[in-house]
Backbone as JSON, one array per atom type, in Angstrom:
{
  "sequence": "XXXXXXXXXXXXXXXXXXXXXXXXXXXXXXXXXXXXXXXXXXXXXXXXXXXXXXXXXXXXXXXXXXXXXXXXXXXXXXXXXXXXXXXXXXXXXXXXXXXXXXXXXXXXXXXXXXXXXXXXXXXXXXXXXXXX",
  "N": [[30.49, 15.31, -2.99], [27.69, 13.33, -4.2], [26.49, 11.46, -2.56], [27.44, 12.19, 0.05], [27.89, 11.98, 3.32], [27.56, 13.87, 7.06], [28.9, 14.19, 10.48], [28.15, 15.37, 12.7], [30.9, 16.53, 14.97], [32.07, 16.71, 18.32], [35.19, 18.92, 19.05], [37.64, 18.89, 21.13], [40.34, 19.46, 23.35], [42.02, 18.8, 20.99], [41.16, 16.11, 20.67], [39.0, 13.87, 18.98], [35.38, 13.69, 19.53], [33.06, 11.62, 18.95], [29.62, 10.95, 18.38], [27.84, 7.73, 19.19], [26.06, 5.1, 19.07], [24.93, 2.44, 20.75], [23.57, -1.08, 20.61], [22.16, -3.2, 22.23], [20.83, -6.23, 23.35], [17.92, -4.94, 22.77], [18.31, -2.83, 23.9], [19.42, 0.81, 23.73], [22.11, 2.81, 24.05], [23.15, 6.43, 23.58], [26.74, 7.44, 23.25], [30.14, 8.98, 23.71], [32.58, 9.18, 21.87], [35.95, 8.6, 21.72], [37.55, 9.55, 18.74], [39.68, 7.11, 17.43], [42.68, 6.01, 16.06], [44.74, 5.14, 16.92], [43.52, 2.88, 18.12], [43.2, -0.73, 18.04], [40.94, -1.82, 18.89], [37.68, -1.32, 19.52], [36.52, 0.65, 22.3], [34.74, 0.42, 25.3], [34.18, 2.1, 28.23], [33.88, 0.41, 31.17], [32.18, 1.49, 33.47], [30.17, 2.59, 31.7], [29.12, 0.3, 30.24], [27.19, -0.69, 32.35], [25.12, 0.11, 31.62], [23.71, -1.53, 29.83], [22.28, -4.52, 28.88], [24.79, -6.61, 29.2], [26.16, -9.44, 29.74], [28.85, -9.73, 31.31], [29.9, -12.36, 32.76], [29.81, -13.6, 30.52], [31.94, -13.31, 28.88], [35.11, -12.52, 27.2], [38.33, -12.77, 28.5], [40.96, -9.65, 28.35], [43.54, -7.65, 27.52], [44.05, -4.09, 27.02], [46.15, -1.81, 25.54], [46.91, 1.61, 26.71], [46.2, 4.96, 25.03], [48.79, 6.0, 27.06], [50.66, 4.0, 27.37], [50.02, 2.0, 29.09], [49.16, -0.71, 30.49], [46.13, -2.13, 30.75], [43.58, -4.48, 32.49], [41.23, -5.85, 30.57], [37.71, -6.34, 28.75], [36.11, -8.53, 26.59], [33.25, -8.15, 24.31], [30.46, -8.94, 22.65], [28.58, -6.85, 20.9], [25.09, -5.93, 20.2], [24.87, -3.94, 18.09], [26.92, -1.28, 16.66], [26.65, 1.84, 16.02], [27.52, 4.5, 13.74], [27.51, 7.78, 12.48], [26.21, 7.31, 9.55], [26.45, 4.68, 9.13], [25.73, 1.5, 10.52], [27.1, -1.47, 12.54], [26.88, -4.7, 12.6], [26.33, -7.04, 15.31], [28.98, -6.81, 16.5], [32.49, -7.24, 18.26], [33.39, -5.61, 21.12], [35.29, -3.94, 23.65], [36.22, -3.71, 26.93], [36.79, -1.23, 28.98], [38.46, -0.74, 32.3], [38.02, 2.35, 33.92], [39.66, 4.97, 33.63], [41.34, 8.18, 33.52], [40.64, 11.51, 32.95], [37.45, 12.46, 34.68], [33.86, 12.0, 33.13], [34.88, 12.73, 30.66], [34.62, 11.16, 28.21], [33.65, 8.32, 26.99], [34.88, 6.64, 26.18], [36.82, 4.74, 23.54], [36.75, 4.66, 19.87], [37.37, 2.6, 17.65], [39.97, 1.18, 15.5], [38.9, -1.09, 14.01], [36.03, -0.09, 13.24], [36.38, 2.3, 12.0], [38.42, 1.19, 9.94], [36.97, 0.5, 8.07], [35.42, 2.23, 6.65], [35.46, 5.38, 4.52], [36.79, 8.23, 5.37], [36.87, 12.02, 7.02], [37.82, 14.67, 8.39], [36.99, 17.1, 9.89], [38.12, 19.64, 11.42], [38.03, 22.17, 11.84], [35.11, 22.47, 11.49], [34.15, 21.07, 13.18], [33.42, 18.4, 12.31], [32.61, 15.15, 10.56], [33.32, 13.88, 7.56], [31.73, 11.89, 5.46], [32.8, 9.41, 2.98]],
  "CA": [[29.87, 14.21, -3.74], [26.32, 13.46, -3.87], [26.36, 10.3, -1.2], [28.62, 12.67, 1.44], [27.0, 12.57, 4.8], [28.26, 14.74, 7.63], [28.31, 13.77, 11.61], [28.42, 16.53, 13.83], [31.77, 15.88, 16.46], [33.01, 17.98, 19.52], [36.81, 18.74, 19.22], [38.31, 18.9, 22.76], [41.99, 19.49, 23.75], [42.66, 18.15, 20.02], [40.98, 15.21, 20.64], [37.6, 14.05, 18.24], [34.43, 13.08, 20.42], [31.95, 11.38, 18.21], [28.23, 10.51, 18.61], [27.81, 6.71, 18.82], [24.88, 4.66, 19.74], [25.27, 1.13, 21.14], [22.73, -1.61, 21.11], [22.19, -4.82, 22.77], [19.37, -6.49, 23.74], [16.89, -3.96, 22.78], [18.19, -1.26, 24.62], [20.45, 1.42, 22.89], [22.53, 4.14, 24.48], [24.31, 7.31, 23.08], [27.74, 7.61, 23.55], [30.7, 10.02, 23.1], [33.87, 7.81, 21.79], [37.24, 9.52, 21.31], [37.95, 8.82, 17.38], [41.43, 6.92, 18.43], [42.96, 5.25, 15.05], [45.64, 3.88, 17.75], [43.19, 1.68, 19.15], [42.95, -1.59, 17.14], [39.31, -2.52, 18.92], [36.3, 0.02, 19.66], [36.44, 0.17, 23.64], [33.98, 0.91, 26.13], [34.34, 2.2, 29.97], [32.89, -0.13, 32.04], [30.68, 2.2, 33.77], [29.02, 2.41, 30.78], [28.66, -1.09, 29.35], [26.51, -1.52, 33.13], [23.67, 0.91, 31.1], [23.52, -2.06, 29.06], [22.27, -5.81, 29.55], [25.93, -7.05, 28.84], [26.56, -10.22, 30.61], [30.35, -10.01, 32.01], [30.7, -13.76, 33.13], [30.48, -14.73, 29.41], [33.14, -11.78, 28.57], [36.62, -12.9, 26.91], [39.65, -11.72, 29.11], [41.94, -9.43, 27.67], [44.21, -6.78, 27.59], [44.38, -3.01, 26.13], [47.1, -0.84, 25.8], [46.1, 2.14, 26.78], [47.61, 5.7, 24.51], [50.06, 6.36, 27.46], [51.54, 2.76, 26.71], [49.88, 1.47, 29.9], [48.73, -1.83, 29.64], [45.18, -2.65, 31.2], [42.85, -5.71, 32.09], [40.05, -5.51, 30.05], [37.22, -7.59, 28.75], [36.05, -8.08, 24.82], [31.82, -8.29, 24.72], [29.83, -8.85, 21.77], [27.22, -5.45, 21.24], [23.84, -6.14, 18.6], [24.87, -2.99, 17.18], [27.59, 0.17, 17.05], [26.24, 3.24, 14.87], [28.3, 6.03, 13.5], [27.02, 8.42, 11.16], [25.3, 6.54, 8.31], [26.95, 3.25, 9.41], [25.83, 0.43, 11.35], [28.38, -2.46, 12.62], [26.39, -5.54, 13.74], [27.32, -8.32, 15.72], [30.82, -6.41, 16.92], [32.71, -7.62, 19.54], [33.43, -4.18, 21.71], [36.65, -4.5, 24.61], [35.69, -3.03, 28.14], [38.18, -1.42, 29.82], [38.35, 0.1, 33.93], [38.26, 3.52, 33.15], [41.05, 6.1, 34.09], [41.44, 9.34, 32.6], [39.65, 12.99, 33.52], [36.1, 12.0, 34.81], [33.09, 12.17, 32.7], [35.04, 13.46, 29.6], [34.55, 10.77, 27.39], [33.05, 6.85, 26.99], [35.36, 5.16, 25.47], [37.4, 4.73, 22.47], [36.41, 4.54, 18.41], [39.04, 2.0, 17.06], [39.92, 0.83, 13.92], [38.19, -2.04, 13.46], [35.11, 0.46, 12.82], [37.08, 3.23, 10.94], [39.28, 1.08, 8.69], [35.8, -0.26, 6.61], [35.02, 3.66, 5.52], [36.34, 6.68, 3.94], [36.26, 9.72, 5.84], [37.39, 12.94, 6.43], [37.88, 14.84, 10.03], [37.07, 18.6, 9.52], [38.42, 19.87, 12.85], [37.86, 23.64, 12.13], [33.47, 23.01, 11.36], [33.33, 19.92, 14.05], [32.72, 17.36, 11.19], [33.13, 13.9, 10.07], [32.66, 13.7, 6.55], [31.73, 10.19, 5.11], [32.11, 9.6, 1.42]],
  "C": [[28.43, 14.03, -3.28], [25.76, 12.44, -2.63], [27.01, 11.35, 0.0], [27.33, 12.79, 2.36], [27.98, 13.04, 5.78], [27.67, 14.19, 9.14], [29.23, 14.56, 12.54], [29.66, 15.84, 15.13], [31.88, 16.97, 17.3], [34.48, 17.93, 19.23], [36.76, 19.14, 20.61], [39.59, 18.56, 22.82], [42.49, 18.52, 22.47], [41.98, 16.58, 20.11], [39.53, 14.68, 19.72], [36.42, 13.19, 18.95], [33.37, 12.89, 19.2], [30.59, 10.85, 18.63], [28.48, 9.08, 18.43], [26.74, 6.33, 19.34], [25.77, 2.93, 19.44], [24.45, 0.45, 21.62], [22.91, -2.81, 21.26], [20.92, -5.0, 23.85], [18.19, -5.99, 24.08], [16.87, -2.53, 23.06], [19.43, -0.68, 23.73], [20.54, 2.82, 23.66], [23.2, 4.75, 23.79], [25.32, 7.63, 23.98], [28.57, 8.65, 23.2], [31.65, 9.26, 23.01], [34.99, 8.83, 21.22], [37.56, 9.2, 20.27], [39.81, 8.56, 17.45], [41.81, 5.97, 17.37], [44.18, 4.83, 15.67], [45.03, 2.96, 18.6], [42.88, 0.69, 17.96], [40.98, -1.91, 17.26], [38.66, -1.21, 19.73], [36.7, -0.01, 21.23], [35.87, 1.14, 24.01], [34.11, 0.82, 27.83], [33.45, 1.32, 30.87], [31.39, 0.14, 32.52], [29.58, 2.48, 32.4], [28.1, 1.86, 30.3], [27.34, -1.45, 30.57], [25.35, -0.82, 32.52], [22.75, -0.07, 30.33], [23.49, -3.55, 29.27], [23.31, -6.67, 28.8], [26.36, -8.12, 30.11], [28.12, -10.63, 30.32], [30.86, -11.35, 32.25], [30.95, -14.11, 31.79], [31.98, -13.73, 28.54], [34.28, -12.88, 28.45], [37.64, -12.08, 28.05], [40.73, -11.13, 28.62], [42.93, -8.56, 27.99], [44.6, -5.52, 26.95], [45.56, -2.2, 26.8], [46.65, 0.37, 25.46], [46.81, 4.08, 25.43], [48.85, 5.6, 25.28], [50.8, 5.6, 27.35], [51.0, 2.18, 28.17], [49.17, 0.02, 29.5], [47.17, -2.13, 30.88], [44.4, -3.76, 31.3], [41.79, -5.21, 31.5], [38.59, -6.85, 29.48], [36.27, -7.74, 27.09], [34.54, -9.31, 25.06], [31.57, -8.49, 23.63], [29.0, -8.0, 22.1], [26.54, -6.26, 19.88], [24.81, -5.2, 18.15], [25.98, -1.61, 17.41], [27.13, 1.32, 15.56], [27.18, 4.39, 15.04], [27.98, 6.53, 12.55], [25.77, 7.59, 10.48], [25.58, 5.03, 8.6], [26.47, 2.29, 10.75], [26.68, -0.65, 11.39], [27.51, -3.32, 13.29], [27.1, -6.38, 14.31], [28.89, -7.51, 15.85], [30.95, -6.42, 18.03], [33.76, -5.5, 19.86], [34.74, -4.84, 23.02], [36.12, -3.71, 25.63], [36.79, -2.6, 29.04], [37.64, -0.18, 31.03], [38.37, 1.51, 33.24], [39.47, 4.31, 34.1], [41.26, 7.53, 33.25], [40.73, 10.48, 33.73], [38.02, 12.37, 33.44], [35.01, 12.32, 33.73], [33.54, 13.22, 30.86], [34.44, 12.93, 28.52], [33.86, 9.15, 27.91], [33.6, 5.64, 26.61], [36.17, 5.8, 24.22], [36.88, 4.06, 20.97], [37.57, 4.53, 17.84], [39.25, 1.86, 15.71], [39.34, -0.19, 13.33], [36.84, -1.44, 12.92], [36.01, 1.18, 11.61], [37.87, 2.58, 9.88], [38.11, 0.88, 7.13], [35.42, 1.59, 6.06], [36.06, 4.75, 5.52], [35.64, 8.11, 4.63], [37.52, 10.85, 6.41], [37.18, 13.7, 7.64], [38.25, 16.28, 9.48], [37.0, 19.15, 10.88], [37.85, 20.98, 13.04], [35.7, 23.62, 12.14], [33.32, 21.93, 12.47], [32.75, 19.12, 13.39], [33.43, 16.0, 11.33], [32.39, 13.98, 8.71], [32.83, 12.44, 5.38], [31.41, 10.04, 3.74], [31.87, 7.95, 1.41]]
}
């Protein structure tokens, strides 16, 4: 279709690593977010969120469950901004969770509260996302 845009991912051990950028208060970092349509809210590794002037005391307290069914404390932030592809999300509250996993694989999780608002299309074999 003539609107389709395309956003380069990494596949890894089956898993989809997408480009994201994340801004708040001026500053904006790129990220790599596991595209995880079992996470209800976007979430970001701690170590990350400190790249970013995210003040923690005013942070909600919460709780994610993590894939393995673990259940974690976590903490749910407002970001200015999450970008994917062609899409900006302002004003979205983001969840912060300890991190655990294989070191330096990934940044976080790309939930559904982003992915349910568009139509797209996960071309595993070219490393795509394709956004109609």
């Amino acid at each position: 279709s003539a609107g389709e845009t395309v956003t380069s991912v990494r596949v890894v051990d089956n898993q989809v690593l997408v480009p994201v950028t994340v801004k708040q208060g001026g500053q904006a970092i790129r990220l790599e977010l596991v595209l995880d349509t079992g996470a209800t809210r976007t979430a970001l590794h701690e170590s990350v969120a400190s790249r970013l002037p995210i003040d923690l005391r005013s942070a909600a307290n919460a709780q994610a469950e993590l894939a393995d069914g673990r259940v974690v404390r976590s903490k749910v932030v407002r970001v200015d901004a999450v970008t994917v592809g062609p899409y900006a999300h302002t004003s979205m509250d983001v969840e912060l969770i300890a991190y655990s996993g294989s070191a330096g694989m990934h940044d976080g999780l790309l939930g559904m509260d982003f992915l349910r608002k568009h139509r797209y299309q996960i071309d595993m074999e070219h490393e795509l996302i394709r956004w109609f």
